[in-house]
N, C-alpha and C positions, 0 to 999 in steps of 0.2 A: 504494500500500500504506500501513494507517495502521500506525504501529509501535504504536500504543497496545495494538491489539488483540492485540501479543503478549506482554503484562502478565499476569503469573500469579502462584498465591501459592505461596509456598514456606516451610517448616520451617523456623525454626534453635532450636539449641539448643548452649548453652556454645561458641560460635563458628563450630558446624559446621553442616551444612545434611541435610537428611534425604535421601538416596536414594532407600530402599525397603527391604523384609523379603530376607534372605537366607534360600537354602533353607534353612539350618541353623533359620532361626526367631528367629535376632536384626537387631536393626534395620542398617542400613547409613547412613553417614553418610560426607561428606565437606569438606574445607577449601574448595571451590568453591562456588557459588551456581551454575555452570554443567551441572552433575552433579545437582541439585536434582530430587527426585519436584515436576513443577508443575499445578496447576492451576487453573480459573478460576472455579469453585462454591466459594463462601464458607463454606455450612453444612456441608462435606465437610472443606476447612479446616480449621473450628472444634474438629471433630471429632476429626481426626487431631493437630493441636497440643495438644489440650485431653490424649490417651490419651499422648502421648509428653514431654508437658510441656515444650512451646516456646512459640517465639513465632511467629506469623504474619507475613511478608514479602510485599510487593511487589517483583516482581523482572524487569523486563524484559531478556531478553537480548541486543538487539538495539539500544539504548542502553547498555546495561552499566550500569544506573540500580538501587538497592538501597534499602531503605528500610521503616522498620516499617509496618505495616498499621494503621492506629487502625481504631477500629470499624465 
């Protein structure tokens, strides 16, 4: 198994890490990067960081490895 391949990118914003939408229709967020909405398509990323105003992370779980995403 390569562990790289389970490198995803994740949400934060002011410390916390994005979830997902709650049904109510506000965003969810949490103090973990392990709780994290992840995934592995850049331009979807881009997208969703860009509409909730984060930053983009690298985040493997399985290292427990964190770290900003540069370009």
């Amino acid at each position: 198994m390569d562990i790289r391949l389970q490198t995803g990118i994740i949400i934060r914003k002011y410390g916390e890490y994005l979830v997902g939408v709650s049904v109510v229709g506000g965003l969810r967020w949490s103090a973990s990067p392990w709780d994290a909405w992840r995934t592995r398509k850049r331009d979807k990323a881009f997208i969703v960081a860009y509409r909730v105003g984060g930053v983009r992370m690298l985040f493997n779980p399985v290292a427990g490895q964190l770290r900003e995403m540069k370009i």
